[in-house]
N, C-alpha and C positions, 0 to 999 in steps of 0.2 A: 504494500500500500504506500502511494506517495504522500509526500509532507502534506500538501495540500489537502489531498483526501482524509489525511488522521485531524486537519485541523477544522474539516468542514462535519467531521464525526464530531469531534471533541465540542464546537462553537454548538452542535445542532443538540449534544446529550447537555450540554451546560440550559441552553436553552428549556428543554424538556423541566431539567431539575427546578429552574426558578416558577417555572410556570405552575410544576408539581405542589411546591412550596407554596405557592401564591395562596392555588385553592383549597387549598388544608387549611390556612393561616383563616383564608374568610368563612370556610365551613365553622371552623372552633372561636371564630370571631375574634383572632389575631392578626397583629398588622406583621403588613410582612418586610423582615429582616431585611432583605435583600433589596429596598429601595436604593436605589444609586444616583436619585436625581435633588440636586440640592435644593431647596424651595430657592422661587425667584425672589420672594419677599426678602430675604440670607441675603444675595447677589449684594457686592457695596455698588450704591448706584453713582453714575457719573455727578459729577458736582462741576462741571463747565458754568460757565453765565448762564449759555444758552438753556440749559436742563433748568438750572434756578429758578430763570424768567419764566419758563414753561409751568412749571408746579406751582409757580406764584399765580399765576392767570387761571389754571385749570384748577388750584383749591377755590379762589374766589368763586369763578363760574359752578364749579361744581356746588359752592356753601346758596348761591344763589339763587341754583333752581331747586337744591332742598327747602328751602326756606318758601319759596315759592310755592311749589307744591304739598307743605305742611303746613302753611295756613288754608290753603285751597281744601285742604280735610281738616280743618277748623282745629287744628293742632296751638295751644294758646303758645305764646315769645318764651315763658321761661320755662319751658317743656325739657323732661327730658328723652335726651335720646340713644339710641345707640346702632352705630354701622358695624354690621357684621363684614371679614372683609376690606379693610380698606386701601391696601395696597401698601406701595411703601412710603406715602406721605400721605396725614391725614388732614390734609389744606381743606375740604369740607367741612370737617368736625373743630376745627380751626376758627372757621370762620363763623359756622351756629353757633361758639363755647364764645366769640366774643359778641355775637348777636344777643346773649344773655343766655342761653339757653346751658343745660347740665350734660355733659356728653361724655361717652363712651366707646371704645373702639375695643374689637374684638377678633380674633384668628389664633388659630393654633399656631402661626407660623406669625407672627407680627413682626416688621420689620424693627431691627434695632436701632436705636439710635446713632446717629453720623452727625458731627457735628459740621463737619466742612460741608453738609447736605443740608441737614434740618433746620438746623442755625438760622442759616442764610434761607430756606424756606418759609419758616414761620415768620420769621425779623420783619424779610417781607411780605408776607401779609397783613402783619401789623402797621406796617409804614403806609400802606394803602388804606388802610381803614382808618387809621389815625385822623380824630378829630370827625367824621361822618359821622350822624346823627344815630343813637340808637346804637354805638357800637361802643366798646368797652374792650380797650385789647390789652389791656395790664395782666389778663393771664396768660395770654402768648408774651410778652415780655416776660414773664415769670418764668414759664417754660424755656424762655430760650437763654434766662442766667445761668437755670439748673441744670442745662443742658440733658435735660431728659424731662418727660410726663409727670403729671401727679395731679392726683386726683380732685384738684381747683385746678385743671387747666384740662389738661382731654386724660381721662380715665382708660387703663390698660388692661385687657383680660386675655391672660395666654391661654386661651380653651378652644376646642372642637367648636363648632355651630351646633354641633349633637347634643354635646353635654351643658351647653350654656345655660338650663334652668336649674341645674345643681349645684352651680356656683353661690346662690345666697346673692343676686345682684338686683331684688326688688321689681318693682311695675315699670316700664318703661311709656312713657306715649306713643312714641311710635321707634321703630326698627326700622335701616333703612340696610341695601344693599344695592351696588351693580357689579352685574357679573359675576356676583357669586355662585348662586345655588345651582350652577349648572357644574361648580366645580367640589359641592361638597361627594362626602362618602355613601351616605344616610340620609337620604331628602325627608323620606318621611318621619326620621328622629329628629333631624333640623326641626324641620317645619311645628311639629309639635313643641320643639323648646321654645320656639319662638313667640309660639299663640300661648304657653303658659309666663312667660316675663314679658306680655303685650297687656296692659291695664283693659278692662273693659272700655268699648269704648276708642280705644287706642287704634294706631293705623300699623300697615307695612308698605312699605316704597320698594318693591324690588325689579330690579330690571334683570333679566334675563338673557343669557347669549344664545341660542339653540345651534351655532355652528360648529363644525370640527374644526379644534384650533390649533389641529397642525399645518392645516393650509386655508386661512382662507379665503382664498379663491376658487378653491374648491370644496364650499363649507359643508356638504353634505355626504363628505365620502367615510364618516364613519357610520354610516344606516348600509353600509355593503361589509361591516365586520359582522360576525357571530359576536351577541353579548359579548361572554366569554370571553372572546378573546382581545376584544377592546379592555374590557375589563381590568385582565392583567397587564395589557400594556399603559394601560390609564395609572394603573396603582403606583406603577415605576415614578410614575414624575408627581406624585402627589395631588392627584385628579383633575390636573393643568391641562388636558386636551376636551376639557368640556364635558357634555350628557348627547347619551345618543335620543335622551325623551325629546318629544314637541313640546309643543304649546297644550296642547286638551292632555297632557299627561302631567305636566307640572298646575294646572287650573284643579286636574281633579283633586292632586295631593291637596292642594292647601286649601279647596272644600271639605276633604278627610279631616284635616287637622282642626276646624273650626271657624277657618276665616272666611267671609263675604270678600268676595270677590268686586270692588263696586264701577271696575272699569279695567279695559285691559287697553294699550296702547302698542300698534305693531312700530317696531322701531326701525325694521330694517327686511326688505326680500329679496331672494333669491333671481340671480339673473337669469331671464326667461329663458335665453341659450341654453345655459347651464341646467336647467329646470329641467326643459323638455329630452335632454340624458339622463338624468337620472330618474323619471318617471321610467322612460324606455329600457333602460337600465334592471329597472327594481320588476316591473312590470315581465320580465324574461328568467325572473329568481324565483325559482321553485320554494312554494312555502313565504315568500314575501309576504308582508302583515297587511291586512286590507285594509287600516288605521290611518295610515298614512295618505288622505289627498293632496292633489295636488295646490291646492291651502294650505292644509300641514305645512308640507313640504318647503312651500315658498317664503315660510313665514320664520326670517332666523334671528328673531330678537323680540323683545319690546317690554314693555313698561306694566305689570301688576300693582294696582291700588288696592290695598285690601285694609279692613277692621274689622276690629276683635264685637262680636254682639256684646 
């Protein structure tokens, strides 16, 4: 046997073994060892101007349309809240915690602090808000002597989205997310932590990706994997290539779980080209799910408004 061949044995039994592992580990409800993909949250990010200026604009915009959209569900100013999720700068939660409001952020994987990043992040948010009406940014200054969070300036919770109602962290008003929940493990153990730390009354903001996010521009080519086998290779990078659910599959969970659903907003669809392949596509797969229309299908993003009865 040549080199080649013992190596394309050796790569294809290694392969076998993890995958082995994989499914034992989620049968006995163990995570599995052999992750080898570093969270991107970890990754130290670039600290250029350019980067700076970017996270300075996109916390503001992003504090601005929550704000927006939390009084639009009648969410009162010193509400509190918390983003499950938020990447690795929480310039949203930045800018509600200096709109008055009590905020929290949350992910297993939170990014750590950088001062040659966050610093310079928050500083500037503060320096734009500075003096605007209704705004109070003395705990982002706080934040950024201490050079890290605390709990008068944005609140930290290194937890799952699963486990987050065992934490002891009270009513929340409303819960916000983008792009999460297509990345957790356990949608319907989220979903329920979330509807029991949502006060009566309380909302959720969640936006949604439904694309495969290892290419997208070809956002629908993980609905051509076997579960399974998306599965294990999703678990490697810490569920960072997305959900293979739609839309009427993530709608039902979070009727499951208790919330009213009080508006759904399509964010983003599938290019008609690209569409009419993988209909043709799916449509020629023996055993293909007859769930999936060509609605479904087109539909790879958008905006869940939900409260808690």
């Amino acid at each position: 046997m040549s080199s080649g061949t013992w190596k394309v044995a050796i790569d294809g039994g290694w392969q076998f073994c993890l995958e082995l592992c994989a499914a034992i580990g989620r049968a006995l409800g163990l995570r599995n060892p052999f992750l080898r993909h570093k969270p991107s949250n970890w990754i130290q990010p670039n600290a250029t101007k350019a980067d700076i200026d970017y996270q300075i604009d996109y916390g503001i915009r992003n504090g601005e349309l929550y704000a927006y959209r939390l009084k639009r569900m009648g969410i009162r100013p010193d509400a509190r809240i918390m983003e499950i999720g938020p990447g690795v700068a929480f310039g949203g939660m930045a800018y509600l915690r200096a709109a008055g409001m009590s905020v929290a952020v949350s992910d297993r994987w939170l990014a750590p602090w950088s001062d040659a990043y966050h610093s310079r992040v928050y500083a500037g948010i503060a320096d734009r808000l500075e003096g605007q009406p209704g705004f109070d940014v003395s705990p982002l200054r706080r934040m950024v002597a201490a050079r890290g969070y605390g709990d008068d300036s944005v609140r930290c919770v290194f937890e799952a989205a699963e486990r987050l109602a065992d934490v002891g962290l009270g009513d929340f008003d409303a819960i916000v997310s983008n792009a999460v929940l297509e990345h957790v493990q356990g949608l319907d153990e989220t979903l329920a932590s979330l509807f029991r730390l949502t006060r009566s009354g309380g909302v959720g903001l969640h936006q949604v990706d439904f694309r495969d996010h290892r290419d997208f521009d070809r956002p629908l080519e993980h609905l051509f994997l076997k579960p399974e086998k998306f599965a294990v290779v999703n678990e490697r990078v810490h569920f960072e290539y997305g959900s293979r659910r739609r839309q009427p599959e993530y709608a039902g969970a979070m009727r499951h779980a208790g919330f009213d659903i009080e508006s759904y907003e399509i964010g983003e669809r599938a290019r008609e080209a690209y569409l009419d392949q993988v209909v043709t596509r799916l449509g020629r797969r023996r055993n293909s799910t007859a769930l999936w229309s060509r609605e479904v299908l087109a539909d790879l993003g958008g905006l869940f408004w939900l409260r808690k009865p």
